[in-house]
C-alpha positions as CSV (number, residue, x, y, z in Angstrom):
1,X,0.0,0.0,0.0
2,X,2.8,2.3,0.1
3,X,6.5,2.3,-1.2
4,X,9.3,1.5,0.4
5,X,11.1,4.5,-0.3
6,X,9.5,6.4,2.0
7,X,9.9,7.6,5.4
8,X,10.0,4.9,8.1
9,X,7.7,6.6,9.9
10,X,5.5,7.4,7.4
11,X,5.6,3.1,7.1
12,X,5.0,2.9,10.6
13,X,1.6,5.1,10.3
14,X,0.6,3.0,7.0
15,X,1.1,0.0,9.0
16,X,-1.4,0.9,12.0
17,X,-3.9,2.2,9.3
18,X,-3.2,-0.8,7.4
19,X,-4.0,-3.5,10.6
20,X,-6.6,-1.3,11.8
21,X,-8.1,-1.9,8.6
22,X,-8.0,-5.3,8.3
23,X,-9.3,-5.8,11.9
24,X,-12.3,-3.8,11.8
25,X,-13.0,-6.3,8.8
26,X,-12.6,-9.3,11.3
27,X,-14.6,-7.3,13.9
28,X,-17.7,-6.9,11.6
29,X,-17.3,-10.2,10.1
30,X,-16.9,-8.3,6.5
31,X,-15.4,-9.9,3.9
32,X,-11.8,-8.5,2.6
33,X,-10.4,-8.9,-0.9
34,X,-6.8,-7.9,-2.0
35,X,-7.5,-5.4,-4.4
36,X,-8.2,-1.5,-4.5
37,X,-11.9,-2.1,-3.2
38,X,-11.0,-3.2,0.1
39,X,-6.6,-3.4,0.7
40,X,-4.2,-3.9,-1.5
41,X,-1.7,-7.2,-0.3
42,X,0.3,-9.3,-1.7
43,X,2.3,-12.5,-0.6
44,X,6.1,-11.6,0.4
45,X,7.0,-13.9,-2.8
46,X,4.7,-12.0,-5.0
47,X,6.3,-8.5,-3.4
48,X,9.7,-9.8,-4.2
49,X,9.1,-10.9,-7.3
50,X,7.5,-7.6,-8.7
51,X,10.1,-5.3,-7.6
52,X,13.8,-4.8,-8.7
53,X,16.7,-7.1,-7.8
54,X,17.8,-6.8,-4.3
55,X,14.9,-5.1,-2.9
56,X,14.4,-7.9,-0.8
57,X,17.6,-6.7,1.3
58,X,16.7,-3.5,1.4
59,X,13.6,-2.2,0.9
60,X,11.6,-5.4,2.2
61,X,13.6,-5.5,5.4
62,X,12.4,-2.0,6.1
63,X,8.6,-2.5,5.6
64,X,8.9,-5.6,7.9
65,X,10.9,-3.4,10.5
66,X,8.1,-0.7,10.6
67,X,5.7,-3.8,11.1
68,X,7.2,-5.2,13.8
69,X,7.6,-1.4,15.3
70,X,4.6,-1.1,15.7
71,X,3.1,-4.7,16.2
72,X,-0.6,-5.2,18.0
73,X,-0.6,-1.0,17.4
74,X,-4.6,-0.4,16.2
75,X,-6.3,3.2,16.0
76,X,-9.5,4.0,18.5
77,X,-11.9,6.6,18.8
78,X,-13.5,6.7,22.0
79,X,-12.4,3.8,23.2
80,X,-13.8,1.8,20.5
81,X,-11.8,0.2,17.1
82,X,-11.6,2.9,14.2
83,X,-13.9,1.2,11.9
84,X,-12.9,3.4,8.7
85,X,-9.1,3.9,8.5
86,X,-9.5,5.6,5.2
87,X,-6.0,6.1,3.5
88,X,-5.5,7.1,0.0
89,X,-2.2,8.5,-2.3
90,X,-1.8,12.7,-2.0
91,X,-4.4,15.7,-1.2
92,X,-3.3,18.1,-3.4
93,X,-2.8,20.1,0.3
94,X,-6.4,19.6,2.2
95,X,-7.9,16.1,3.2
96,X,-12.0,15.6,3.5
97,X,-15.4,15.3,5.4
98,X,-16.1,11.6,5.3
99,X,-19.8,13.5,4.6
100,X,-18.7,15.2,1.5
101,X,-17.6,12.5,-0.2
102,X,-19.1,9.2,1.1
103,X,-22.6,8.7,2.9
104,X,-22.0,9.9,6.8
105,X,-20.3,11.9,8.4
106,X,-17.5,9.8,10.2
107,X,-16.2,12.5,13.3
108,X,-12.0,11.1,12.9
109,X,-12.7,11.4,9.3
110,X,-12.6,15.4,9.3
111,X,-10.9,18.2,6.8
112,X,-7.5,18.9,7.7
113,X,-4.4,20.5,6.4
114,X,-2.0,18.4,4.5
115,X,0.5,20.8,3.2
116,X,3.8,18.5,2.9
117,X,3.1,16.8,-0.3
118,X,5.9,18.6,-2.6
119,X,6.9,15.0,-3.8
120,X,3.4,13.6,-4.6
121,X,2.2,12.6,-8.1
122,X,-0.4,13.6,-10.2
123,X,0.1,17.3,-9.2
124,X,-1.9,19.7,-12.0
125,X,-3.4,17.2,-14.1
126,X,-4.4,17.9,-17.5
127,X,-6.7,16.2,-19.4
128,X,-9.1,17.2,-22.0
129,X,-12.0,16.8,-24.3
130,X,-14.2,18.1,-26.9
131,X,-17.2,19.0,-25.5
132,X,-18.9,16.6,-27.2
133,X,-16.8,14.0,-25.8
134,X,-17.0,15.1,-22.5
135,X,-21.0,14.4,-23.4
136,X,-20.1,10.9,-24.8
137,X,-18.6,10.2,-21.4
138,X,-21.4,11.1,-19.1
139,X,-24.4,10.3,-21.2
140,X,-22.6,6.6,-21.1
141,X,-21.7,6.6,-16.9
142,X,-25.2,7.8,-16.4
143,X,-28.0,6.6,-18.9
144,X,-30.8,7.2,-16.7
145,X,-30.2,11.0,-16.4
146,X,-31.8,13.3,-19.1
147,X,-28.9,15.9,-19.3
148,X,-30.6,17.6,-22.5
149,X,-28.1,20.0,-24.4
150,X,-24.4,19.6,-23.3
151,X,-22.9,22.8,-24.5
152,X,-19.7,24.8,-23.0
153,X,-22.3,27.3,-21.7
154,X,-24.5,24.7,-19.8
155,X,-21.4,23.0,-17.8
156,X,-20.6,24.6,-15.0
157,X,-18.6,24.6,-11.2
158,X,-21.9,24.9,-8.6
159,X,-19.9,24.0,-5.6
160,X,-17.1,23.0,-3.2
161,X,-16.5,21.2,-0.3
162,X,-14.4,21.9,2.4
163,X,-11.4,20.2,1.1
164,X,-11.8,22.3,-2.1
165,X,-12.9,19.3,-4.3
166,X,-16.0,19.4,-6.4
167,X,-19.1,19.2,-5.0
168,X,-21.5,19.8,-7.4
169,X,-21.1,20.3,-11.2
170,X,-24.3,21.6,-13.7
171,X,-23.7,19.3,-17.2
172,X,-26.4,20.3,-19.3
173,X,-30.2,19.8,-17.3
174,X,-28.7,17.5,-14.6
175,X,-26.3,18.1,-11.4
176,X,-23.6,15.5,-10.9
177,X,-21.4,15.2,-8.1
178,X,-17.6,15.8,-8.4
179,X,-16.8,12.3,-7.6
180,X,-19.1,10.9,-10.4
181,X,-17.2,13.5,-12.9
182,X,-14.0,11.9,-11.7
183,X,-15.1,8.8,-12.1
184,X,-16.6,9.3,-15.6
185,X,-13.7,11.1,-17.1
186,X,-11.3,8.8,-14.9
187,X,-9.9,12.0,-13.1
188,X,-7.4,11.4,-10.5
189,X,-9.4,13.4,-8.0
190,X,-12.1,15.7,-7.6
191,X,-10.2,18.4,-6.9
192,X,-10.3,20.1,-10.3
193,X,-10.8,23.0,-12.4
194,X,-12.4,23.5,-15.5
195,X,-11.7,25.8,-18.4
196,X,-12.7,26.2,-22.5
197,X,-11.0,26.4,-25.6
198,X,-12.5,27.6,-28.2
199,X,-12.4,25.1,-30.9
200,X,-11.6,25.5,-34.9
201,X,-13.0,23.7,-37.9
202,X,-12.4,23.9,-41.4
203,X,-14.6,27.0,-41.5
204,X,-13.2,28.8,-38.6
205,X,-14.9,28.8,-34.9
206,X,-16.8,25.8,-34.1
207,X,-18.9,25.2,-31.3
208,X,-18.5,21.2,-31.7
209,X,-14.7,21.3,-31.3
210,X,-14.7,23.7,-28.6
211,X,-12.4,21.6,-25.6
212,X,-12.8,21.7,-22.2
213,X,-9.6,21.3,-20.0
214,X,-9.6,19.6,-16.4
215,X,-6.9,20.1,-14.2
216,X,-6.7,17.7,-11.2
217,X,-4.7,17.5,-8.0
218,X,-4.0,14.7,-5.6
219,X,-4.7,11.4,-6.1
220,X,-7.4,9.2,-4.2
221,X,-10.6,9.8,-2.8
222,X,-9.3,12.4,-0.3
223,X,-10.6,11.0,3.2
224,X,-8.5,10.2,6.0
225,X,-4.4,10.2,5.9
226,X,-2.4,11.0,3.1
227,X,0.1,8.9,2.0
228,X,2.7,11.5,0.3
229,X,1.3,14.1,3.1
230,X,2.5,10.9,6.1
231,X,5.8,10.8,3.8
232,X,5.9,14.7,4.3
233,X,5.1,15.0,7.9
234,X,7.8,12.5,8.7
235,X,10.6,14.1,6.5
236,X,10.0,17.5,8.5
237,X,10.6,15.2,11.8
238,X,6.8,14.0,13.3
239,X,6.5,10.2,14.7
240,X,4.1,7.7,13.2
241,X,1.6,8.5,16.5
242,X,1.6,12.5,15.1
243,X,0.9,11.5,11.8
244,X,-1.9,9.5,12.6
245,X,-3.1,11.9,15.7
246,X,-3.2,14.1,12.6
247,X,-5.4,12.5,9.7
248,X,-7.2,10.3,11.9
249,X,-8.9,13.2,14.4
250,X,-9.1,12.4,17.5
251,X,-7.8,9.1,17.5
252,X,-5.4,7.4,20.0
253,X,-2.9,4.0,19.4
254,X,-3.0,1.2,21.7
């Protein structure tokens, strides 16, 4: 779920995340599968075998040091297991309200600050599309919505939340959220702006090529800890217990 490469302590916080995880699964009796949906895991052969020679030496040995560092460490609110130990890749400098992007509001899952995230990836994004692509694309992720006319001037920024992503987005006669844009363009987060360029035909101006331009920051869904931010709170000299303090409000490690 997180490189090597980075901090120790930063692999120390991934690590109670990570178990916490995986226990409130056992907790709740919830199934858990190795992929994106749930956590990420692979066998120690598997990790070997998809990395370069000798990171078994290195890099290995210093993922299963941060382990054992931390071993039996889980997260608690209130005296009771963290359920939702969200973690996700970079914020692009704010984290968010479980509420704004998910169903309910989660109280350790709250908008904070995450501004040491100078070596994250996917940092001003561009992507973009003719608006009648950009049509294509949401007429096909959402079929049972009537959008009407998709024109430049019908597609619109209506609000944002607190972590500055997308909230709400006008495209044509409907409202979408900022996380179904994301998903239907396959945007590396909602936190994006838009902007047109007029487009040329043959003829001169044409309204059909006209392209809209997204620029994305940060990586993930937003909620809970930051991964480049835990990397960047440990390089400027916090613990794995102030990282987590930190994303996870409220929290406390036992």
């Amino acid at each position: 779920e997180m490189p090597a490469t980075f901090e120790t302590e930063a692999l120390k916080a991934q690590s109670v995340a990570a178990r916490t995880f995986a226990m409130s699964k056992i907790e709740t009796k919830s199934p858990i599968c190795d992929s994106t949906h749930c956590q990420v895991y692979k066998t120690e052969k598997e990790l070997i075998d998809c990395h370069p020679e000798g990171w078994e030496d290195e890099g290995w040995q210093k993922v299963k040091k941060a382990c054992k560092a931390t071993a039996g460490e889980l997260l608690y609110y209130d005296g009771e297991l963290v359920l939702h130990p969200l973690f996700f890749s970079s914020s692009g400098g704010q984290t968010e309200n479980s509420e704004d992007v998910f169903v309910s509001a989660v109280p350790y899952l709250i908008s904070v600050a995450s501004p040491y995230e100078e070596n994250a990836t996917h940092r001003d994004e561009e992507k973009s599309f003719t608006v009648k692509e950009f049509a294509s694309k949401v007429r096909k992720a959402f079929p049972e919505k009537d959008f009407g006319t998709i024109s430049a001037d019908r597609i619109k920024i209506l609000s944002r939340t607190a972590g500055g992503r997308v909230e709400k987005m006008k495209v044509g006669d409907e409202t979408l959220k900022g996380t179904e844009v994301r998903s239907a363009l396959e945007l590396s987060s909602a936190l994006f702006t838009i902007s047109f360029k007029e487009g040329t035909g043959w003829n001169g101006s044409s309204p059909s090529n006209t392209k809209i331009i997204f620029v994305s920051n940060g990586s993930g869904h937003g909620v809970g800890m930051s991964q480049y931010g835990a990397d960047g709170m440990a390089r400027e000299g916090a613990d794995y217990r102030e990282i987590l303090k930190h994303y996870y409000s409220g929290t406390e490690i036992y």
